[in-house]
N, C-alpha and C positions, 0 to 999 in steps of 0.2 A: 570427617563428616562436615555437614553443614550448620551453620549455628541457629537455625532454624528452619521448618519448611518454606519453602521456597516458591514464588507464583510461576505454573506452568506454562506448556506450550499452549493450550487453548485458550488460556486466560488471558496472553501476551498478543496472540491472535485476535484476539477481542477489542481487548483497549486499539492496537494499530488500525481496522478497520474500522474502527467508530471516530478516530482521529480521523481518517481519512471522510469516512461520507461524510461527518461534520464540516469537514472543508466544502469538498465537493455541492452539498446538499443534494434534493431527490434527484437532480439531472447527470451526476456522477453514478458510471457503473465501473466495480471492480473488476479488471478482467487479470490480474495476476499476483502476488502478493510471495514476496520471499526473503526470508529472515533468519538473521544468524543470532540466537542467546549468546552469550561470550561471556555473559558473567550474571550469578545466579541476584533477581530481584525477590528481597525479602518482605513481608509486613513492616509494616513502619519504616522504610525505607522511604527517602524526598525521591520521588521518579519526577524527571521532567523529560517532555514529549517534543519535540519540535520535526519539522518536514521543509522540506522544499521541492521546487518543480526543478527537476534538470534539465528533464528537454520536452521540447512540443512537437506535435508533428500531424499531421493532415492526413487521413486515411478511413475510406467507406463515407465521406463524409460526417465522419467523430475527427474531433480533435485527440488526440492521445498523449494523457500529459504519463511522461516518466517521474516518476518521484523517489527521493531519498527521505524514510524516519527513520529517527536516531530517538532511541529509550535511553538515559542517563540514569546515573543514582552516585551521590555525591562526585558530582561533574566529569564523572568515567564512563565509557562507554557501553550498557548493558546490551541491549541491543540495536542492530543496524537489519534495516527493511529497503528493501528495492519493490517497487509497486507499480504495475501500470492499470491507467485508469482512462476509462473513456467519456467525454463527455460532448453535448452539441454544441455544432458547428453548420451543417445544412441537413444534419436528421438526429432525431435523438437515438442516443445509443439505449434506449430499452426497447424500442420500434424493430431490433432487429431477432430473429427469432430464434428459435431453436437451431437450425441451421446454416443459415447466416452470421449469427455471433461468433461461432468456432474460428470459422474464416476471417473475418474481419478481422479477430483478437492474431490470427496466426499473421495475416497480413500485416498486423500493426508493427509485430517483432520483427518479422523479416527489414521491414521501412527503417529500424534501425542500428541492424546492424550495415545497410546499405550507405 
């Protein structure tokens, strides 16, 4: 068992997207978000939060940053997040709509693994 209850997947979802728009602020949009638990974050647990940009890239005119968080708790790895995020460049990425976004967001993945 665990030596406690444990904080879950939507809780974990939570804190990472709110790390992230707080980067971003209102001109950042989420357009993909993917995360592996590896080890269970408890209450009272020190979690520390850190991110960084991997890669940039030009696409629909959004910039598209790729991002890596990394969840810690006593300086081990709890969880690891791969994230892409759109933000402006020559149109803001909320301007685009219902169907236009899908596209753009599929464009941006294709752009790198090219």
């Amino acid at each position: 068992g665990t030596r406690d209850i444990f904080m879950n997947t939507p809780t974990q979802m939570g804190w990472i997207g709110r790390y992230i728009t707080d980067q971003t602020g209102p001109e950042g949009r989420l357009a993909s978000l993917r995360f592996q638990m590896r080890r269970p974050i408890f209450p009272g647990d020190r979690l520390s939060i850190a991110g960084k940009v991997r890669q940039v890239r030009e696409s629909d005119g959004c910039r598209w940053l790729d991002l890596g968080v990394d969840l810690t708790t006593e300086g081990k790895p709890a969880t690891t997040c791969a994230a892409l995020v759109a933000m402006p460049a020559r149109r803001r990425p909320w301007s685009l709509d219902e169907h236009s976004w899908p596209e753009a967001v599929a464009s941006a993945r294709v752009s790198w693994i090219s």
